[in-house]
Rosetta silent file (secondary structure, phi, psi, omega in degrees, C-alpha in Angstrom):
SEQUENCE: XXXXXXXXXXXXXXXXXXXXXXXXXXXXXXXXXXXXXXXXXXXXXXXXXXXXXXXXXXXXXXXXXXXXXXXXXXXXXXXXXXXXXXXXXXXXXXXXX
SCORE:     score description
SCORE:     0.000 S_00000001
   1 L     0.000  124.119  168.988   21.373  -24.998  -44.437 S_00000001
   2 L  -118.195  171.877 -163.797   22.107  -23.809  -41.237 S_00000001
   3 L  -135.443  151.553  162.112   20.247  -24.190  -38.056 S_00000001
   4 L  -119.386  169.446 -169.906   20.589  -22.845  -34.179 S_00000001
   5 L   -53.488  138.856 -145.932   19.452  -24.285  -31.196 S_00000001
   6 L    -1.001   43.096  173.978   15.313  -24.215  -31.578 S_00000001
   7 L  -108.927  145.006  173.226   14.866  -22.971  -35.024 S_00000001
   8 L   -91.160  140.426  175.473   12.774  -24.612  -37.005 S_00000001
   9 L  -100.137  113.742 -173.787   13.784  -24.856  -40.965 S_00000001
  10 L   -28.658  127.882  160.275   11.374  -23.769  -43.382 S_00000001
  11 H   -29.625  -45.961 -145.837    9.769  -26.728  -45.263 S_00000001
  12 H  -100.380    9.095  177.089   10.589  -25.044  -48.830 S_00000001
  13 H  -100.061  -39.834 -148.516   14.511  -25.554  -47.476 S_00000001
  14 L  -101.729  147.144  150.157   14.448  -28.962  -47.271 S_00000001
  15 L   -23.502  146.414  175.874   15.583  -31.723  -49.241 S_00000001
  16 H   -60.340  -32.667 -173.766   13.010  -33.920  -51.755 S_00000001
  17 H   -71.317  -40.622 -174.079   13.835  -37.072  -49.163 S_00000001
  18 H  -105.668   19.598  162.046   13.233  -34.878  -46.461 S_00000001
  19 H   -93.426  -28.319   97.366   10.173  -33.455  -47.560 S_00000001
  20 H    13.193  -70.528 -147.891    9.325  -37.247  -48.180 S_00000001
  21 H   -96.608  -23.538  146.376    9.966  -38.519  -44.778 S_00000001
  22 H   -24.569  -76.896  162.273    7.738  -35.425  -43.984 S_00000001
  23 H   -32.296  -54.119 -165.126    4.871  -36.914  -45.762 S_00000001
  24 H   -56.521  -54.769 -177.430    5.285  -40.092  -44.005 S_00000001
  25 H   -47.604  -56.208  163.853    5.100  -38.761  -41.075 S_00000001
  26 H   -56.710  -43.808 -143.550    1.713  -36.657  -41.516 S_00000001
  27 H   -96.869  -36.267 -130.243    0.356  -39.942  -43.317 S_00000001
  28 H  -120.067  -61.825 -166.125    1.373  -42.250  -40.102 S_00000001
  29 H   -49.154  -56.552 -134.495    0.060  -39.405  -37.670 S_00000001
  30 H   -93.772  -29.427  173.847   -3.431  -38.482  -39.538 S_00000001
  31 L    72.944   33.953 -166.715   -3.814  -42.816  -40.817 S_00000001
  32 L   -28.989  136.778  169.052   -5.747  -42.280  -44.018 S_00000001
  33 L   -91.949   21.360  163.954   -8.163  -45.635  -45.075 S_00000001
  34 L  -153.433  135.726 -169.448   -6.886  -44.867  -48.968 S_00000001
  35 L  -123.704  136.108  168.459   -3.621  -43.220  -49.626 S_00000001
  36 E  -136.419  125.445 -153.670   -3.219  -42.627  -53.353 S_00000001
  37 E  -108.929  110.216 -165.850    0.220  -42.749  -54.319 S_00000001
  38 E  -114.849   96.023  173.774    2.244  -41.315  -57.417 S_00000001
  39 L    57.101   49.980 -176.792    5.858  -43.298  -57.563 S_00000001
  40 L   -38.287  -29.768 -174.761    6.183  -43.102  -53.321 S_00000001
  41 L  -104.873   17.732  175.720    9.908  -43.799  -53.638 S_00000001
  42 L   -66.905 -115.776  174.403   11.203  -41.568  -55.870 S_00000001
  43 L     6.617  -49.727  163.896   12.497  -38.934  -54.164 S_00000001
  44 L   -22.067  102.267  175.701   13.918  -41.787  -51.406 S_00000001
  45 L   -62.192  158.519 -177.313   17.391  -42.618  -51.095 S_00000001
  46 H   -48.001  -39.308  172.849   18.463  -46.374  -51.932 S_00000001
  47 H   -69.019  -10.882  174.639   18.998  -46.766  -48.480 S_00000001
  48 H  -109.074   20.773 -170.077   15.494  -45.136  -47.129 S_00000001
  49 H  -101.576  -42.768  165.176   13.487  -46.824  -49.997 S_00000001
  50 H   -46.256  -45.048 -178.665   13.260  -50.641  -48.200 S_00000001
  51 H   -62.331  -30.954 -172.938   11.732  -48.528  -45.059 S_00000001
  52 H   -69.205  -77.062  168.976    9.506  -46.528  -47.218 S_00000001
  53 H   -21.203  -81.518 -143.197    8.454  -50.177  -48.841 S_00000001
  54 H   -65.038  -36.786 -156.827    8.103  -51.747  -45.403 S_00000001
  55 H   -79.379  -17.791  174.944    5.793  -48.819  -43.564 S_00000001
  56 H   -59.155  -47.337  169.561    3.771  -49.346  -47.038 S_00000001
  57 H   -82.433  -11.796  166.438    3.274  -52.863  -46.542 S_00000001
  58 H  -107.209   35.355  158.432    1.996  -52.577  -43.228 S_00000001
  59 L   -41.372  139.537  152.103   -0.717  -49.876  -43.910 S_00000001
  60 L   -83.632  -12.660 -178.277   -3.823  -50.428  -42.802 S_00000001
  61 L  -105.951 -144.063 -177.888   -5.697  -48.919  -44.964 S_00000001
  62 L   -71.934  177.763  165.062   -6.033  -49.148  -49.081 S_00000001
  63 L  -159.331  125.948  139.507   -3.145  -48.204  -51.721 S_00000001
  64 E   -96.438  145.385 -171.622   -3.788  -46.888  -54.970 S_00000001
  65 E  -152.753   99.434  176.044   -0.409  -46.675  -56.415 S_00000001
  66 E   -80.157  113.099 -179.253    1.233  -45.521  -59.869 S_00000001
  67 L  -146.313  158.206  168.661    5.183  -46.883  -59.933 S_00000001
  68 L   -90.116  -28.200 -160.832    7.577  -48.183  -61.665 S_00000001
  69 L   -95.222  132.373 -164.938    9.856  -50.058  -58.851 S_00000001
  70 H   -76.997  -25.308 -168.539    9.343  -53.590  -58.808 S_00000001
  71 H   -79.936    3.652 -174.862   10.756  -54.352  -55.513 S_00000001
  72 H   -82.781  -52.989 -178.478    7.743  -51.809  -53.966 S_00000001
  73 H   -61.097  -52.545 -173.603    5.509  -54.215  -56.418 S_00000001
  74 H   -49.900  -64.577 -164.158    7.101  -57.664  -55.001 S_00000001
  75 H   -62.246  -65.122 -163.192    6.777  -56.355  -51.129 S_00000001
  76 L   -78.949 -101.061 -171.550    3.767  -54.252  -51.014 S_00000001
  77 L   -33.552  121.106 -171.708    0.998  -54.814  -53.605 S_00000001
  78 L   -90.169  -20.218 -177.130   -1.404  -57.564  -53.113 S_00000001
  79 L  -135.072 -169.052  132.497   -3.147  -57.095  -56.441 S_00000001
  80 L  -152.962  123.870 -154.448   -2.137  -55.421  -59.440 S_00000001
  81 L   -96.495  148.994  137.381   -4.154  -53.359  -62.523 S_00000001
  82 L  -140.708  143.194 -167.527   -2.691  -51.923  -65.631 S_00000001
  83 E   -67.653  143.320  178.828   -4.623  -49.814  -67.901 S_00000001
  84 L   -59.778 -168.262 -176.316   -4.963  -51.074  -71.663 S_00000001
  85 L   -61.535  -47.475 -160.798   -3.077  -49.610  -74.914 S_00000001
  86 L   -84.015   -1.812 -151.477   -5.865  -47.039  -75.115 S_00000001
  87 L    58.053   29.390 -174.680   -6.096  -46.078  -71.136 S_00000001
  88 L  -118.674  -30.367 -174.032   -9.810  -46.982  -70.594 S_00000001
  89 L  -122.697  146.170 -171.121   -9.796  -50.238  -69.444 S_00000001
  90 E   -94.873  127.955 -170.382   -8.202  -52.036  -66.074 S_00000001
  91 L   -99.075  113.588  174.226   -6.576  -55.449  -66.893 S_00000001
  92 L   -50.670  148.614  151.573   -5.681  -57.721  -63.565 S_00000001
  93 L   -70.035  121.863 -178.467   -2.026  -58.433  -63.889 S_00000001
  94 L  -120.178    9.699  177.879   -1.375  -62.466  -63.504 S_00000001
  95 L   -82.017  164.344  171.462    2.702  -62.306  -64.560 S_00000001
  96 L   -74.276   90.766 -160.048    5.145  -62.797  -62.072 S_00000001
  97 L   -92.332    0.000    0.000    6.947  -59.360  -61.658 S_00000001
């Protein structure tokens, strides 16, 4: 992609990270009080995914959050749910992840 001196680069140009750090950005400006989240650090390189983690744990408002990456569970999540075998009912988690 190339760019000149005050062009802006179409959104639909940009990397998944940096359509990501996009997000963040709108989400930081606008402050939501519930952010619902589908696997925030996917898209994230290893090296942007602790920052992504950190501005998560110091949200102010709620997180609903579907993921797989445990260290996003360790840092961030104060509670944790997981739906039974059938998907109807929410079980507190009480393991150690």
């Amino acid at each position: 992609m190339s760019h000149s001196i005050g062009a802006v680069p179409s959104i639909a140009g940009l990397s998944g990270g940096q359509k990501g750090k996009l997000l963040l950005l709108h989400i930081v400006i606008e402050s939501p009080q519930l952010l619902i989240l589908d696997e925030p650090t996917r898209n994230f390189s290893p090296t942007s995914q602790p920052k992504v983690r950190q501005l998560f744990e110091n949200y102010p408002g709620a997180l609903l959050t579907v993921l797989h990456d445990v260290n996003y569970l360790r840092q961030v999540c104060q509670k944790i749910y997981r739906l039974d075998a059938h998907g109807k009912k929410y079980i507190a988690w009480t393991h150690t992840v």
